[in-house]
C-alpha positions as YAML, in Angstrom:
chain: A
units: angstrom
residues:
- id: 1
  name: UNK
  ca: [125.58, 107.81, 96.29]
- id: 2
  name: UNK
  ca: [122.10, 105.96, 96.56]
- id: 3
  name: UNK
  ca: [121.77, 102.48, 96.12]
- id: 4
  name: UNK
  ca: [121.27, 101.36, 92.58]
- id: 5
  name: UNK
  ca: [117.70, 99.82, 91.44]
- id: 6
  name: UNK
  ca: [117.37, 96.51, 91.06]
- id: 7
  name: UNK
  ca: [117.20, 94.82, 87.71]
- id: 8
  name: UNK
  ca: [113.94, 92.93, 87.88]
- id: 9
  name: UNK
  ca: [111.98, 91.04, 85.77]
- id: 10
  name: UNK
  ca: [108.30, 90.52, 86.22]
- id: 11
  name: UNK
  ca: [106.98, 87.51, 85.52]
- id: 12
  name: UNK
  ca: [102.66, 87.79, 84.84]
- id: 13
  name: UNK
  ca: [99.77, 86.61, 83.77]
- id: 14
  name: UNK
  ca: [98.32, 90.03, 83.98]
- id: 15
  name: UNK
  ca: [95.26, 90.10, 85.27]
- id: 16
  name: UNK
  ca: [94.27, 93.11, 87.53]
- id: 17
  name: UNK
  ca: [96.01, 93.26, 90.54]
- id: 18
  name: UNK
  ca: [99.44, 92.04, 87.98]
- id: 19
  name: UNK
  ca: [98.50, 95.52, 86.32]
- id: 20
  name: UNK
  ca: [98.45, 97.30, 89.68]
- id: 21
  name: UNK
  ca: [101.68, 95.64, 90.75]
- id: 22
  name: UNK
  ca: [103.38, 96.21, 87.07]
- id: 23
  name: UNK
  ca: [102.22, 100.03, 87.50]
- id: 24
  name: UNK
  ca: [103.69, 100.50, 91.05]
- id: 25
  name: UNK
  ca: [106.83, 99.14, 90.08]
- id: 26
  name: UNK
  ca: [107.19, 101.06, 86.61]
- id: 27
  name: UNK
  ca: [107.13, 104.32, 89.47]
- id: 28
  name: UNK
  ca: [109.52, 103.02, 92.00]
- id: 29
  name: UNK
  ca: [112.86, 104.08, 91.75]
- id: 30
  name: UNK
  ca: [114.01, 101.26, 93.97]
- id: 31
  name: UNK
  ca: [114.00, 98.86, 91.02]
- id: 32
  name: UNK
  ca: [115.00, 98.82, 87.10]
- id: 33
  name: UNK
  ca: [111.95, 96.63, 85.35]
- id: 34
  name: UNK
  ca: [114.67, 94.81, 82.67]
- id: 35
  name: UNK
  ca: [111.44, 92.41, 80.81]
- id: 36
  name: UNK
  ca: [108.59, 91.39, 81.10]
- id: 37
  name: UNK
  ca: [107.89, 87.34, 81.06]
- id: 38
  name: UNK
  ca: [104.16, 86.22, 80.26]
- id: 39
  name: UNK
  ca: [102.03, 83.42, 81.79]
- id: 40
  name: UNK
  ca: [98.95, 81.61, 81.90]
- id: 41
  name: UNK
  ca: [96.44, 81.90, 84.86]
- id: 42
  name: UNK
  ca: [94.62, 85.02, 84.95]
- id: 43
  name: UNK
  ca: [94.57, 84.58, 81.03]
- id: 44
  name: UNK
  ca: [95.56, 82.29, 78.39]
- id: 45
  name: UNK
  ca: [99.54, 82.99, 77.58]
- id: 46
  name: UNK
  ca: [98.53, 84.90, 74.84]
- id: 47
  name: UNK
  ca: [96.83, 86.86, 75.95]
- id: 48
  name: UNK
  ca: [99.28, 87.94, 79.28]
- id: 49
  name: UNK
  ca: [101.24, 89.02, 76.29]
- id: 50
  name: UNK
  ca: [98.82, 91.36, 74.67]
- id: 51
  name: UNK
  ca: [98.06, 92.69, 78.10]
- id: 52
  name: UNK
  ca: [101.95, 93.49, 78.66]
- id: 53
  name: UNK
  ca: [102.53, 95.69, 75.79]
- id: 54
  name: UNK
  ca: [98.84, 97.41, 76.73]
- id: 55
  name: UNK
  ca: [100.81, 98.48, 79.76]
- id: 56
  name: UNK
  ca: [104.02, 98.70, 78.06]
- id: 57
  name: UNK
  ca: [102.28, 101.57, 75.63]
- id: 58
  name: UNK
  ca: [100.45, 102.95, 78.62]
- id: 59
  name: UNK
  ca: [103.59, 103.71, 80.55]
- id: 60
  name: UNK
  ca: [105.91, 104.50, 77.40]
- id: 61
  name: UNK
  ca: [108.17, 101.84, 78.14]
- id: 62
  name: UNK
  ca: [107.76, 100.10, 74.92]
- id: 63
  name: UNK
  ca: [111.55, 99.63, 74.81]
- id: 64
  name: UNK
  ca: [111.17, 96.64, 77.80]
- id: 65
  name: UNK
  ca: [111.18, 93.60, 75.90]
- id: 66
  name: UNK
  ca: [108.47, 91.50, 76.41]
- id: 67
  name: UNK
  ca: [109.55, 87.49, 76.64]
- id: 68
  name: UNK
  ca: [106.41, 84.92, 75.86]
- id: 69
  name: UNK
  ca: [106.07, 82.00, 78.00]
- id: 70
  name: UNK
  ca: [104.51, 78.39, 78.40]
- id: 71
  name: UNK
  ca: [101.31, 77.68, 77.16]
- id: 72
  name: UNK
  ca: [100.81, 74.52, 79.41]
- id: 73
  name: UNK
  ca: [101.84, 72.92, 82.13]
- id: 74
  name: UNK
  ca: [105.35, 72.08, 83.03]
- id: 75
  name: UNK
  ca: [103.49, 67.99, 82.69]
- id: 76
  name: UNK
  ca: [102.69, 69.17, 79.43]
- id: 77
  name: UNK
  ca: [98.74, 69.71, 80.42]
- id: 78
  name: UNK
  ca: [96.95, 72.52, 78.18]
- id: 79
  name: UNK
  ca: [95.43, 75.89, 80.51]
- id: 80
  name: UNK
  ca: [91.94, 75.38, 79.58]
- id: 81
  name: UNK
  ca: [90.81, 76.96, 83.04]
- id: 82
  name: UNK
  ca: [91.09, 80.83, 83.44]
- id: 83
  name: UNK
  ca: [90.14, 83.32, 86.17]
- id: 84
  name: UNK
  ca: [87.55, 85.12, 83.92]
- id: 85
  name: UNK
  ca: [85.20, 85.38, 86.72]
- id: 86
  name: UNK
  ca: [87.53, 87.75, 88.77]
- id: 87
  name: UNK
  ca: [89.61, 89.52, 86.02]
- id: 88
  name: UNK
  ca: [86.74, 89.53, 83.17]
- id: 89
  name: UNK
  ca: [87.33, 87.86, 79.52]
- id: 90
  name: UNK
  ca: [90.08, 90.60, 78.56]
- id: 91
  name: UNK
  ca: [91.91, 90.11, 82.58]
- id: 92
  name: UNK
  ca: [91.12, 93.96, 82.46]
- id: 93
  name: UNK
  ca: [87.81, 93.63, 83.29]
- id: 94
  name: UNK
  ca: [86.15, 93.70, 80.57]
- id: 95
  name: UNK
  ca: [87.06, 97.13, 79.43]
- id: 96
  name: UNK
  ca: [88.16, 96.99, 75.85]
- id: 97
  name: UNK
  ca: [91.47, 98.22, 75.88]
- id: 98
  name: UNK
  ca: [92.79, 98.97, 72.61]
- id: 99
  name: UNK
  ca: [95.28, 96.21, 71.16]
- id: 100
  name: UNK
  ca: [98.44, 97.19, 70.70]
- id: 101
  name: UNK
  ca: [100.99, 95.72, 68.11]
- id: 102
  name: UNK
  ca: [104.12, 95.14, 70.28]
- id: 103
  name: UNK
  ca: [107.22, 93.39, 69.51]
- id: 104
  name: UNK
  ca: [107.58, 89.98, 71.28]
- id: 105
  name: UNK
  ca: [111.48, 89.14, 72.00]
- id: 106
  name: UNK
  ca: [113.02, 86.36, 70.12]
- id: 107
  name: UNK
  ca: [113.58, 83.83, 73.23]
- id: 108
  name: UNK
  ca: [111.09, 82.22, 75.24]
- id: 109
  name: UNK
  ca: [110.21, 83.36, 78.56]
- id: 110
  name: UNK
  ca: [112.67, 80.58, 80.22]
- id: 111
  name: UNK
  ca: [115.58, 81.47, 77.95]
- id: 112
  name: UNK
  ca: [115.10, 85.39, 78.37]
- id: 113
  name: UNK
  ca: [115.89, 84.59, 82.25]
- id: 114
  name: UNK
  ca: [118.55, 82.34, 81.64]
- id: 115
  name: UNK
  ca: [119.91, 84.73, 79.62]
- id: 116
  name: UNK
  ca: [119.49, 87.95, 81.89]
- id: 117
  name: UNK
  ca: [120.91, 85.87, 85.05]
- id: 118
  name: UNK
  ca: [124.22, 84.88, 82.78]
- id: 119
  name: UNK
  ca: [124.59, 88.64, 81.60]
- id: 120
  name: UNK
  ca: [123.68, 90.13, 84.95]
- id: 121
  name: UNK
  ca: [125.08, 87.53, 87.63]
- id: 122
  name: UNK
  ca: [123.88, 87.87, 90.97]
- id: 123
  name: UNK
  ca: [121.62, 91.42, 90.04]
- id: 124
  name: UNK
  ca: [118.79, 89.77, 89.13]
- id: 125
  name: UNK
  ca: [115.15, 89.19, 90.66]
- id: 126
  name: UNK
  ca: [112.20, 87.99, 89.70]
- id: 127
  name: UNK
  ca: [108.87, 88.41, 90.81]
- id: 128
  name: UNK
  ca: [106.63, 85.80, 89.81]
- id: 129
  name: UNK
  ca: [102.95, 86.56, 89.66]
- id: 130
  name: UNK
  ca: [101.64, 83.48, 88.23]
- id: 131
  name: UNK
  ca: [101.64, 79.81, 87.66]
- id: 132
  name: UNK
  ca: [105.49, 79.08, 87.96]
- id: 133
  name: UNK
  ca: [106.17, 77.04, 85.21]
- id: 134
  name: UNK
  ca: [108.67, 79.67, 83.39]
- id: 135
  name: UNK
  ca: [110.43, 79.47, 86.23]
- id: 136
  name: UNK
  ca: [110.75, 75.80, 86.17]
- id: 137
  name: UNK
  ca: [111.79, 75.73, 82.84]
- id: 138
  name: UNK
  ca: [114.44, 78.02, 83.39]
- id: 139
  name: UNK
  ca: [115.87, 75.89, 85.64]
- id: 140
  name: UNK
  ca: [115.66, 73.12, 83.67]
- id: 141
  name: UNK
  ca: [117.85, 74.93, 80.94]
- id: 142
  name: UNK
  ca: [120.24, 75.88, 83.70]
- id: 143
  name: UNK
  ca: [121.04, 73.82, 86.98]
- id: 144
  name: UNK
  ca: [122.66, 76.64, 88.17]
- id: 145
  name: UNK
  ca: [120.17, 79.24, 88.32]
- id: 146
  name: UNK
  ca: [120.10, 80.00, 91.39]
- id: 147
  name: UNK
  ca: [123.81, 81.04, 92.02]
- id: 148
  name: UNK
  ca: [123.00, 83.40, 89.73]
- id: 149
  name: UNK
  ca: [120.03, 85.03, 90.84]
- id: 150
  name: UNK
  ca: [119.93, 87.65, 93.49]
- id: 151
  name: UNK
  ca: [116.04, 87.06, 94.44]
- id: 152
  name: UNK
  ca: [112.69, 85.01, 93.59]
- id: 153
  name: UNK
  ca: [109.82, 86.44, 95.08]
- id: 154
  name: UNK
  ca: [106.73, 84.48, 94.39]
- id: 155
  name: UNK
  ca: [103.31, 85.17, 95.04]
- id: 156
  name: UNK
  ca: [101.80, 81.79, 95.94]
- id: 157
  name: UNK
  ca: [100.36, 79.62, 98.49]
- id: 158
  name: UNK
  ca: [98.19, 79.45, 101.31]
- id: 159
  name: UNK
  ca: [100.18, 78.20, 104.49]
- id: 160
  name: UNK
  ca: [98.01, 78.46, 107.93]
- id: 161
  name: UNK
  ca: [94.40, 79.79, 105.92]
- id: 162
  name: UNK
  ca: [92.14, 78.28, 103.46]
- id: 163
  name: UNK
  ca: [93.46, 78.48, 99.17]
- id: 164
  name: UNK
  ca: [91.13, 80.44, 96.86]
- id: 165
  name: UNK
  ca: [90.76, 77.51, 94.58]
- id: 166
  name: UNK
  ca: [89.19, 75.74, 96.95]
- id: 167
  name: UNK
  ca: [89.87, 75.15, 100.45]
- id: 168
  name: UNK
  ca: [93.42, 72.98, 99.28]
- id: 169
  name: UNK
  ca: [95.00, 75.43, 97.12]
- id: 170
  name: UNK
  ca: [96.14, 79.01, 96.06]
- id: 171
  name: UNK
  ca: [95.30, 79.92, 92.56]
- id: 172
  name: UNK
  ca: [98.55, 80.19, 91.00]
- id: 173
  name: UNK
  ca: [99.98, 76.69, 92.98]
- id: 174
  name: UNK
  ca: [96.86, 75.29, 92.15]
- id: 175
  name: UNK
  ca: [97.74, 76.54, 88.35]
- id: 176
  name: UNK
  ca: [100.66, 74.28, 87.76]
- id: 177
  name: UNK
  ca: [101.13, 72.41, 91.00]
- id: 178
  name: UNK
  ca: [104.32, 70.02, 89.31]
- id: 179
  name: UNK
  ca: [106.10, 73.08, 88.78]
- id: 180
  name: UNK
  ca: [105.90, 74.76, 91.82]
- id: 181
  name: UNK
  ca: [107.14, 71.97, 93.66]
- id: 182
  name: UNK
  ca: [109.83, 71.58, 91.61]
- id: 183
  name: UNK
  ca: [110.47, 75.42, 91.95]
- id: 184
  name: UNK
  ca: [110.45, 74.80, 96.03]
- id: 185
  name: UNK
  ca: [112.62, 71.73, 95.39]
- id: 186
  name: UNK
  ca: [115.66, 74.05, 93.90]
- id: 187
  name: UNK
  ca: [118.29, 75.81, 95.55]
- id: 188
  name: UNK
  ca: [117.26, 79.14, 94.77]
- id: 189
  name: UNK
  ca: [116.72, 83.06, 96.64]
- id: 190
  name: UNK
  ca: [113.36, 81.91, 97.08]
- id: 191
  name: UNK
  ca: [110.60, 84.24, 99.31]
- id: 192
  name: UNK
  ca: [106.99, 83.25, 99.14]
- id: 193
  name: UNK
  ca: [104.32, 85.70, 99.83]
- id: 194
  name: UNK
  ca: [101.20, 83.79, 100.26]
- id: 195
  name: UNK
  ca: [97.81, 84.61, 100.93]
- id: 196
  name: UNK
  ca: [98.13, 84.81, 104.50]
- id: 197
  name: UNK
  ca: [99.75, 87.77, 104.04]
- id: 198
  name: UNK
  ca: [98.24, 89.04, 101.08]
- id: 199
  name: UNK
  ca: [94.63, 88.82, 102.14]
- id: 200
  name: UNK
  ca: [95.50, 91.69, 105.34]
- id: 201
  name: UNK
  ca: [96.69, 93.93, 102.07]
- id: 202
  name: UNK
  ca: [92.94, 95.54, 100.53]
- id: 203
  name: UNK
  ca: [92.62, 98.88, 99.25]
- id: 204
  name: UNK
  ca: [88.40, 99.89, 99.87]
- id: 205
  name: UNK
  ca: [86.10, 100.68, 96.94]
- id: 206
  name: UNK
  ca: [86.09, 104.56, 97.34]
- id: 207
  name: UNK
  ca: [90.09, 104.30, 97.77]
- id: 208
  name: UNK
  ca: [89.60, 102.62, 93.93]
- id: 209
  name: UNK
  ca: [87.40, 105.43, 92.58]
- id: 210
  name: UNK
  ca: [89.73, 107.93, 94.01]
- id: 211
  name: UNK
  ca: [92.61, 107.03, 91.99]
- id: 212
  name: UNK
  ca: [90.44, 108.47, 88.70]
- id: 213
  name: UNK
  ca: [92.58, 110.98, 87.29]
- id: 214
  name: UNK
  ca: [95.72, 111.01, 89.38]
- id: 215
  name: UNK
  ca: [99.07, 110.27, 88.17]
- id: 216
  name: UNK
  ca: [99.55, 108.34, 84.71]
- id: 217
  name: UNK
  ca: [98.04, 105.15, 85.86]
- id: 218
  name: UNK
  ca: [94.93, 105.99, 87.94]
- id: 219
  name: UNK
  ca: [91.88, 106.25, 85.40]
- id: 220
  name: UNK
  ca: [93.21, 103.15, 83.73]
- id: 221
  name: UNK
  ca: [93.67, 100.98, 86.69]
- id: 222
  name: UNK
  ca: [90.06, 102.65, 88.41]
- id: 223
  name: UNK
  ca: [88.61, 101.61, 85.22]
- id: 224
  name: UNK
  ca: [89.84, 97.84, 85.19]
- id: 225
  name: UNK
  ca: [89.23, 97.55, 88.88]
- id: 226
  name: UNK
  ca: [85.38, 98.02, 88.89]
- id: 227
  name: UNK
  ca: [85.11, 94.43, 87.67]
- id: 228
  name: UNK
  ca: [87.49, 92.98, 90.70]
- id: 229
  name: UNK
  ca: [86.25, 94.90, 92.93]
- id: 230
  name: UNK
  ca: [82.77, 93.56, 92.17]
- id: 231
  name: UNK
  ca: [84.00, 90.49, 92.37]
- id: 232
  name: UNK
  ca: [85.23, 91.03, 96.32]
- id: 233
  name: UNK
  ca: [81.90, 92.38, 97.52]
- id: 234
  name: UNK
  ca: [80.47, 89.79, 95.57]
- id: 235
  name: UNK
  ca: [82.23, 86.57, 96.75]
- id: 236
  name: UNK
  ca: [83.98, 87.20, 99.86]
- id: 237
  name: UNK
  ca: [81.45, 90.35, 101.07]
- id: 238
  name: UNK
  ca: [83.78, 92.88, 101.67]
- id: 239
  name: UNK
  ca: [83.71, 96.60, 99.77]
- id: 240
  name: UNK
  ca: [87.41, 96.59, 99.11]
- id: 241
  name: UNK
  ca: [90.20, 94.01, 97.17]
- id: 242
  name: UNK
  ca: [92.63, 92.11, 98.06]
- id: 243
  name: UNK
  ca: [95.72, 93.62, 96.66]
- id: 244
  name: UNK
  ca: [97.66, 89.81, 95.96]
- id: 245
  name: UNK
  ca: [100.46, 90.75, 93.37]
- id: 246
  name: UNK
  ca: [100.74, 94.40, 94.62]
- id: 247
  name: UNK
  ca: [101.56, 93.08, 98.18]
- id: 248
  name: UNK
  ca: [104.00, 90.64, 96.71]
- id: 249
  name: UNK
  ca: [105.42, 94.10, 94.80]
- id: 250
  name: UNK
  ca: [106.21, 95.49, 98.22]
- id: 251
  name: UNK
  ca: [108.48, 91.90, 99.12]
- id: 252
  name: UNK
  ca: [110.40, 93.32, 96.82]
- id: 253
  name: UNK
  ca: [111.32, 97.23, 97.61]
- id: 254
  name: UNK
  ca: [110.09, 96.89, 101.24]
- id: 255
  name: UNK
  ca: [110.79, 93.40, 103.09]
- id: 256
  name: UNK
  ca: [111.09, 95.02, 106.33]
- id: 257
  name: UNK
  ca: [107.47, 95.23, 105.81]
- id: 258
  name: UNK
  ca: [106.50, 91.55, 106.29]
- id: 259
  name: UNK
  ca: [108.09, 88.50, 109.08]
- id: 260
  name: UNK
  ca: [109.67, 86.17, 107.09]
- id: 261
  name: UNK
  ca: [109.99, 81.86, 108.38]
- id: 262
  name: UNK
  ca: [112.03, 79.88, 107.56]
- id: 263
  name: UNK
  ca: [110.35, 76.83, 105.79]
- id: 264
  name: UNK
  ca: [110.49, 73.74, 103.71]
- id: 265
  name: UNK
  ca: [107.98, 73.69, 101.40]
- id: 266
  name: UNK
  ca: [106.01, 70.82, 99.40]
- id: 267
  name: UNK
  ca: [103.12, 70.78, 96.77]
- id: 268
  name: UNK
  ca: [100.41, 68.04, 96.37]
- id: 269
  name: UNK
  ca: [100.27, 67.33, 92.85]
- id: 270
  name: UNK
  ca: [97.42, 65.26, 92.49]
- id: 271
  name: UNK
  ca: [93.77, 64.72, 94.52]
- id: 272
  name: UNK
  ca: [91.82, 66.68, 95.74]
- id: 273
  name: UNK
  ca: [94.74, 68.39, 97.64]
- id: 274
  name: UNK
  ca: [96.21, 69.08, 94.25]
- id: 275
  name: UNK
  ca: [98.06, 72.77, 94.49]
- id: 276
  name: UNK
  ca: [98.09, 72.60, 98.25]
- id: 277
  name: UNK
  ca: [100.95, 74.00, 99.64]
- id: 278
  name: UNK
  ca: [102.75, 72.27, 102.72]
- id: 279
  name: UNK
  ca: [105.28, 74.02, 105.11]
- id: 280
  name: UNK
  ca: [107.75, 72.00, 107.41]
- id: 281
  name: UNK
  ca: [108.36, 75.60, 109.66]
- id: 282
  name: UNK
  ca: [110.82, 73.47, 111.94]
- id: 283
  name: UNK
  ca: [109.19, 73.60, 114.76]
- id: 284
  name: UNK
  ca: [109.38, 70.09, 115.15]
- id: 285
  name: UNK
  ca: [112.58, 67.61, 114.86]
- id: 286
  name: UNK
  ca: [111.26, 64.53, 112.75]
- id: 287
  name: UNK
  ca: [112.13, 61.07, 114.16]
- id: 288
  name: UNK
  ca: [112.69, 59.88, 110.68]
- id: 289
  name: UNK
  ca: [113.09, 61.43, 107.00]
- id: 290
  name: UNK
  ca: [110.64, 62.52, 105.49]
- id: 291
  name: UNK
  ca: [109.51, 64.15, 101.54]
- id: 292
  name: UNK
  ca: [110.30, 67.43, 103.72]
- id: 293
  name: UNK
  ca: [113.61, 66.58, 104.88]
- id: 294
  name: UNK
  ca: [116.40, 67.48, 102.28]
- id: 295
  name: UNK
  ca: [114.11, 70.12, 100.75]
- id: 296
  name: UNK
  ca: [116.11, 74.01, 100.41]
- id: 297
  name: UNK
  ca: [115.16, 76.25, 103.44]
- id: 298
  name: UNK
  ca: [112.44, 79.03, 101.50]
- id: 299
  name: UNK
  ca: [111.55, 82.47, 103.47]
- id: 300
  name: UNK
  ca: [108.03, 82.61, 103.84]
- id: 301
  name: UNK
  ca: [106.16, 85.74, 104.80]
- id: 302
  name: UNK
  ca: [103.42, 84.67, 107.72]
- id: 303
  name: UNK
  ca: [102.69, 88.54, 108.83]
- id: 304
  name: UNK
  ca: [102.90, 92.06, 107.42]
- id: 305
  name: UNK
  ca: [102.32, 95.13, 108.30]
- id: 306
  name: UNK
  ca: [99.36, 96.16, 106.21]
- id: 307
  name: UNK
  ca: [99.61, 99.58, 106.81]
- id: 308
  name: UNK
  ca: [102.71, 100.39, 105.93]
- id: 309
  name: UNK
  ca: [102.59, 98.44, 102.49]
- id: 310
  name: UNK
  ca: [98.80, 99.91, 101.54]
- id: 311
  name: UNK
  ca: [99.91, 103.28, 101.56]
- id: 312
  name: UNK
  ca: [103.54, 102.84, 99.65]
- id: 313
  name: UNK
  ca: [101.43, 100.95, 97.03]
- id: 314
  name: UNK
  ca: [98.98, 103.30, 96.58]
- id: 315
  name: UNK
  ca: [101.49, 106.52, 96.20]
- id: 316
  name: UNK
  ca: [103.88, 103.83, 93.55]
- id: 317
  name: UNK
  ca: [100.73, 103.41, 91.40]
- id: 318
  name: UNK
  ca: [99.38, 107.12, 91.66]
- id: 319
  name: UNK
  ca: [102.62, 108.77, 91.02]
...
């Protein structure tokens, strides 16, 4: 017998390349997508939500429940700040997508993974594709979390290159830096998949136009990634996107794909650092303790092999 898919739940902030990763994993039989958990950072929370049953109804999977999340920081700090400019008003690009009148679940974001990792003990992973304050709060409600949980894969960071904040920070660090230091601070499955891995992962602009009309997903997600991929030729000059939350996807159902370090990991929290993420790769012993020192060992992904996770992404999301 094959193995059996993974229970995961997503957490998102969806956002264009969340849509692209959501889509890939709806058509991979190496997982079981269990919930959805929504996010600021692309959008406002409430509108992640709206965006998850949009792609709920678009895959007819309206039976995944869909688990609302914080509105602020884990400090308590409203999300004013959105990435509008690379994922449009809507975060799908400005396209008008029809609302659709889904059914949030009763729990919070935190409490749906709680609850999943006390009915499903040691079968669930997360992906987290934003800001990681759910995650924080979940283990806030339970200590224990992470004997529970079979994986965290977060997409975060920016360990040996420049953040796309600014030169400090990676957006979703940079959107609750508190949290994702206390997230790195927890014994937990944790695997980071930052942008130095996730910026060798683009798909071109005629590869985007391509996917019109093929499978359930492509004119949808060819549609929503006109904007983004505007955006890349735009800001960083190339004629393709980065495929961030896609690539962290492929952590997931294909880790052979990427090297993994081990690594201690801090977050500045204030300055103009704030959202900077700091490795301690252990390279070095310290002569004295340090804020690394009695941190939880976190795998970090430092290479991949681009083309064997551009092509498995594409076929997931063109199925």
């Amino acid at each position: 017998m094959g193995q059996q898919p993974k229970k995961l739940i997503i957490d998102t902030d969806p956002g264009i390349d969340d849509a692209m990763a959501i889509c890939a994993a709806f058509n991979s039989p190496e997982v079981e997508v269990i919930g959805l958990t929504t996010i600021f950072g692309n959008v406002r929370t409430p509108t992640a939500t709206s965006n998850a049953f949009i792609l709920l109804k678009l895959a007819g999977k309206e039976q995944i429940p869909v688990a609302e999340g914080a509105s602020s920081t884990l400090s308590g700090l409203s999300k004013t700040r959105v990435a509008d400019f690379v994922h449009g008003t809507d975060g799908f690009g400005n396209t008008s997508q029809a609302a659709v009148q889904g059914l949030r679940h009763e729990k919070n974001a935190a409490q749906f993974i709680v609850d999943m990792c006390t009915r499903f003990p040691g079968e669930i992973h997360i992906l987290a594709l934003g800001p990681l304050t759910n995650i924080a709060l979940a283990c806030q409600l339970d200590d224990k979390l992470g004997q529970s949980l079979a994986s965290l894969v977060i997409l975060g960071g920016a360990i040996t290159i420049n953040g796309n904040v600014n030169p400090a920070a990676e957006a979703n660090i940079f959107g609750d830096p508190a949290a994702a230091d206390y997230v790195f601070g927890r014994p937990l499955p944790t695997y980071l998949v930052p942008l130095d891995v996730t910026t060798q992962c683009k798909l071109s602009g005629t590869e985007l136009t391509a996917m019109n009309g093929c499978g359930a997903y492509g004119s949808f997600l060819a549609s929503i990634t006109h904007f983004y991929l505007e955006y890349h030729r735009r800001v960083m000059g190339i004629d393709a996107v980065y495929l961030h939350d896609p690539t962290a996807f492929a952590a997931v159902i294909l880790p052979d794909l990427f090297t993994w370090s081990r690594a201690r990991l801090r977050v500045l929290t204030e300055g103009i650092g704030a959202g900077m993420t700091i490795a301690d790769v252990g390279d070095k012993k310290w002569n004295s303790p340090n804020a690394w020192s009695e941190r939880p060992i976190v795998q970090v992904a430092l290479n991949v092999d681009p083309e064997g996770v551009r092509p498995a992404i594409l076929e997931r999301m063109l199925r």
